[in-house]
C-alpha positions in Angstrom: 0.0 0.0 0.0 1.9 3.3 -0.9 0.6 6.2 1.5 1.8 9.2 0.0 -0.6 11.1 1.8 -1.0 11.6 6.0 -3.9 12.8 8.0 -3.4 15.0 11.0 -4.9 15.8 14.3 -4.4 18.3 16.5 -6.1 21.0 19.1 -4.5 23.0 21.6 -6.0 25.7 24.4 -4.4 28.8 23.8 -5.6 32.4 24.3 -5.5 34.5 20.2 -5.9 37.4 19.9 -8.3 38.3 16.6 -9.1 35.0 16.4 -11.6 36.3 13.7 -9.4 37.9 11.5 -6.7 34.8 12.1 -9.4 32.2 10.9 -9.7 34.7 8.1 -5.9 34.2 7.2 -5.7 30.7 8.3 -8.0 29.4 5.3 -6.2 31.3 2.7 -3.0 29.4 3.9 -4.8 26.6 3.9 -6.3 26.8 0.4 -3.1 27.9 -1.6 -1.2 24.9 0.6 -3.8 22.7 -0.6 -4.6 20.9 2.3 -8.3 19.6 2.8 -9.8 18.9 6.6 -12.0 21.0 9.5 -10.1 23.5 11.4 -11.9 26.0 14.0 -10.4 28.6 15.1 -11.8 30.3 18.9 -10.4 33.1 21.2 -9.5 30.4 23.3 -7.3 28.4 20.8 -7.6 25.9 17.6 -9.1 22.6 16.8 -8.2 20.9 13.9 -8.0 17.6 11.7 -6.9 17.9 7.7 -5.2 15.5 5.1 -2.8 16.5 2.7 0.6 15.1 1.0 3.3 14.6 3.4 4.9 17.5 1.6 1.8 19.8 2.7 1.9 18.2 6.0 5.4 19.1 6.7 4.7 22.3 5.6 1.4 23.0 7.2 3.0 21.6 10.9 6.3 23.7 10.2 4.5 26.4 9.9 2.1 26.4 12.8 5.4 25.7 15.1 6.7 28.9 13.6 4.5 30.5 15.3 5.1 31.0 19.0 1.5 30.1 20.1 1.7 26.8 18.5 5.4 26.0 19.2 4.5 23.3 20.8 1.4 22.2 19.4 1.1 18.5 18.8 -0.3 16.5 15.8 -1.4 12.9 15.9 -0.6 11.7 12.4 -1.8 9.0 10.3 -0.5 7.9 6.6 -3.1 7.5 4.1 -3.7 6.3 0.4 -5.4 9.9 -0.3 -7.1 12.3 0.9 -9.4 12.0 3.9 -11.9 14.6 2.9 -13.5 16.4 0.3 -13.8 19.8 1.1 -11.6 22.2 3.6 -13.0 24.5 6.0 -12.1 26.6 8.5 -14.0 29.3 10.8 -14.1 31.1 13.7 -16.3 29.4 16.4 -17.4 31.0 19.5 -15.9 27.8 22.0 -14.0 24.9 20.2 -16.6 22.0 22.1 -20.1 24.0 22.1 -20.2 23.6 25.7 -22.1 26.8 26.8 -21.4 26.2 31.0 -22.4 28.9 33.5 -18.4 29.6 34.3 -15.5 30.1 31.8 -12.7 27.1 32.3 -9.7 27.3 31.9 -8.8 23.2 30.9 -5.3 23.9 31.6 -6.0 24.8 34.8 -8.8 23.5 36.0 -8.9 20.1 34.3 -8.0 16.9 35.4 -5.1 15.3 36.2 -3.5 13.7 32.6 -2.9 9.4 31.9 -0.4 8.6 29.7 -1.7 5.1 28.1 0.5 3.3 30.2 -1.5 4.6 33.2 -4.9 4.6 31.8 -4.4 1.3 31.1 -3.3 0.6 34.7 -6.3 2.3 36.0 -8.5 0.1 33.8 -8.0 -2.5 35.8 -9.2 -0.7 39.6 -12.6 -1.7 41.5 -12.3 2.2 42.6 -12.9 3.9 38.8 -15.7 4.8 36.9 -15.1 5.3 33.2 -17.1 8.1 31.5 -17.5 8.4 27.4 -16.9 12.1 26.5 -18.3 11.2 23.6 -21.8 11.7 21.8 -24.2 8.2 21.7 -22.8 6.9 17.7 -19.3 7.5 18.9 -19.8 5.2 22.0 -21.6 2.8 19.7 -19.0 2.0 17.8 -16.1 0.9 19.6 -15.6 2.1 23.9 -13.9 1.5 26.6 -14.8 -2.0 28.1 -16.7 -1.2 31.4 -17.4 2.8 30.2 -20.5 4.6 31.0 -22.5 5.5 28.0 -24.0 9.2 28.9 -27.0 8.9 26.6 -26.1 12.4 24.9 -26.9 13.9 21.1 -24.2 17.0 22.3 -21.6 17.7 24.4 -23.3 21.0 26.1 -26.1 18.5 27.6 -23.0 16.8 30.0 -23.2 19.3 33.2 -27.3 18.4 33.6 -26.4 15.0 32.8 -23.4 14.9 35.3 -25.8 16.4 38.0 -28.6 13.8 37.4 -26.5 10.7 37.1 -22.5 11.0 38.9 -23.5 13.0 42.2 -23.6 9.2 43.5 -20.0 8.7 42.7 -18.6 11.4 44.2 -15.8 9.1 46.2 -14.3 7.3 42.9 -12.3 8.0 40.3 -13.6 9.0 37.3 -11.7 8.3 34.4 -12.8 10.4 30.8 -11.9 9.9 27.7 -12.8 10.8 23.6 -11.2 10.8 20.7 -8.0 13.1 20.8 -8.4 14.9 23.8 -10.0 18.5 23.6 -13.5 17.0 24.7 -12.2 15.7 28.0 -9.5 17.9 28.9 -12.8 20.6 29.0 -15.1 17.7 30.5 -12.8 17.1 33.7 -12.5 21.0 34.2 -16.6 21.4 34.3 -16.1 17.7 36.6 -14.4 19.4 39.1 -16.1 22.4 39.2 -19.0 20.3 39.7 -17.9 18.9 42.8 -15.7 15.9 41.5 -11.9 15.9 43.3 -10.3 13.1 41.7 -10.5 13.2 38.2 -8.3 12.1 35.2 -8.5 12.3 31.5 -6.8 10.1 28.9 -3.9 12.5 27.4 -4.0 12.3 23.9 -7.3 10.6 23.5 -8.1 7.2 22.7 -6.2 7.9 18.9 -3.3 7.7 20.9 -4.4 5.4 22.8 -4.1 3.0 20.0 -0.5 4.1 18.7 1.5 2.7 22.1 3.7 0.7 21.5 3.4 -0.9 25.0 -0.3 -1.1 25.6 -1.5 -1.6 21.3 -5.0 -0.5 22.3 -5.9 -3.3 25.2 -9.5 -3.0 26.3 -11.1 -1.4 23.7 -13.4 -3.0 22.0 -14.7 -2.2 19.1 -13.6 0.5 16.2 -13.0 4.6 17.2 -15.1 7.0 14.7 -13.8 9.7 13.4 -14.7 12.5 11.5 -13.2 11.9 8.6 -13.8 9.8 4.8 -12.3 7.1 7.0 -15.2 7.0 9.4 -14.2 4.1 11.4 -10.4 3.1 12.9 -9.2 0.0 14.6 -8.0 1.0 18.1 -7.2 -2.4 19.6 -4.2 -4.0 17.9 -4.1 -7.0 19.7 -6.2 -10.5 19.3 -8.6 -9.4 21.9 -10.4 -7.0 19.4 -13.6 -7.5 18.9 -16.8 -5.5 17.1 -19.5 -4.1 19.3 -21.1 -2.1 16.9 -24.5 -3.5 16.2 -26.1 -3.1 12.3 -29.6 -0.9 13.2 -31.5 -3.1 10.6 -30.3 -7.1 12.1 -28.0 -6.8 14.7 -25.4 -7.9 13.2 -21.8 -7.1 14.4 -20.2 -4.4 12.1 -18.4 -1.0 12.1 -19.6 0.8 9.1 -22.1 4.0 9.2 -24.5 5.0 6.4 -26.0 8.1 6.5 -30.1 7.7 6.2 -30.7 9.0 2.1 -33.7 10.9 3.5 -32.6 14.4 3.5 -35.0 15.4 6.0 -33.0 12.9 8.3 -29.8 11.9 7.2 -29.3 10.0 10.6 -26.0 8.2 11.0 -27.1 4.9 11.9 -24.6 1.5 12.0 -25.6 -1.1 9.1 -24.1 -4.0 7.7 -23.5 -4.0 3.6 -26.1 -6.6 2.9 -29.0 -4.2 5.1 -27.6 -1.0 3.7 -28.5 -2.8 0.0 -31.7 -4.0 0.7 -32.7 -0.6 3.1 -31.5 1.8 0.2 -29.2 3.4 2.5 -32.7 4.4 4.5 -32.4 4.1 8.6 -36.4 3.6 8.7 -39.5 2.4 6.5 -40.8 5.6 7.4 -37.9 7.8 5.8 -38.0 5.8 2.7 -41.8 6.3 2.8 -41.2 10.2 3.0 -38.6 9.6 0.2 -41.1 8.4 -1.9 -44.0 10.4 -1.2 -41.9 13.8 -1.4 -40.8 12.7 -4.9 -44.1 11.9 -6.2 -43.8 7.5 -6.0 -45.8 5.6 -4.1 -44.4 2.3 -2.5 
């Protein structure tokens, strides 16, 4: 397989100052590098995942270290056949997570105490632990944590009700959080302990890095990680214990692909095998290809 191509992600919390007018300047940089991806851009830092050629790649990351807010800025990086999107974008977003809490956090300061995988892993295996998704419900679907508490969320800005209702029993453990590559929990254990919660820890570097160590090759997650990208779905687990949890909407069967519902008036990301995304049309429900039909003038 030649990979002439990587895919990057990265994020850091970092005061800018115009953050408007950098977003502005960020995507023409962006375009006439020819990179493709979704980058946001906030007063309180930047957010990012994009593909490119590892020429553009080098470029892109030697040129956000140039700049001394980003000197250290770290990028997860994957090789690829191609691209991994289809389109770039970048803007300038209010918060990076949509979180919308009564108090401004600061996630360096008031988040919880970093894991490398190595400990995570370690903690994994404690009676004393709970292990909280910072994820949204078709994340956790696919591939978690064995053990982890599904929140039952559509958005991230739902978790401090959620945390109220459902953790104020659990005061007296250790909560564990994790998500993809990191932003989402280093901002989840910051509202944790301003809820009330003492000891609380987040996976440093998400579960993406998760997978990369050399030492602990993914152990105890099962299933696939999503991400937001062509890609959709990425092995985690690299050892023989991985397994599929990810349950096809139409049979049950195990799988970790996504279709997106072909109603446009739903598009719902649902998990289906091949054979039921053939026979379903690509439709999550009877009911949306019914609409499907109707709207276009066909009956079933």
């Amino acid at each position: 397989m030649t990979t002439d191509y990587r895919i990057l992600l990265f994020y850091k919390y970092v005061p800018v100052q115009d953050a408007e007018a950098y977003a502005a300047e960020h995507l023409q940089y962006c375009k006439e590098l020819g990179v493709k991806g979704r980058i946001l851009i906030a007063d309180e830092g930047i957010n990012g995942t994009l593909s490119g050629t590892i020429e553009q790649t080098e470029s892109y990351m030697e040129t956000m270290r140039s700049n001394p807010l980003f000197a250290d800025l770290l990028f997860k990086i994957d090789e690829s056949e191609g691209h991994a999107f289809k389109k770039l974008f970048v803007r300038y977003k209010k918060e990076l997570v949509t979180l919308r809490y009564d108090k401004k956090l600061n996630p360096h300061t008031d988040g919880g105490e970093r894991l490398s995988p190595k400990e995570f892993h370690e903690y994994l295996q404690r009676d004393d632990v709970l292990i909280l998704d910072g994820r949204s419900n078709y994340e956790y679907d696919l591939g978690h944590f064995r053990n982890a508490v599904k929140p039952e969320l559509e958005t991230f800005r739902e978790f401090p009700e959620w945390i109220r209702d459902n953790l104020a029993e659990h005061k007296d453990k250790k909560i564990l959080t994790y998500c993809t590559g990191g932003i989402r929990c280093e901002m989840l254990t910051a509202v944790l302990k301003n809820e009330g919660f003492e000891s609380v820890y987040q996976l440093d570097g998400g579960i993406v890095t998760y997978g990369k160590d050399p030492e602990v090759q993914g152990r105890g997650f099962d299933g696939n990680c999503y991400v937001f990208d062509e890609r959709v779905s990425v092995r985690i687990n690299q050892t023989d214990e991985h397994i599929l949890v990810g349950e096809c909407h139409h049979c049950g069967t195990p799988t970790d692909r996504y279709a997106n519902c072909t109603d446009d008036t739903c598009h719902l990301q649902h998990l289906s095998c091949e054979p039921c995304e053939t026979e379903k049309k690509g439709y999550c429900s009877a009911e949306c290809e019914e609409h499907d039909l109707v709207a276009s003038g066909s009956t079933l």
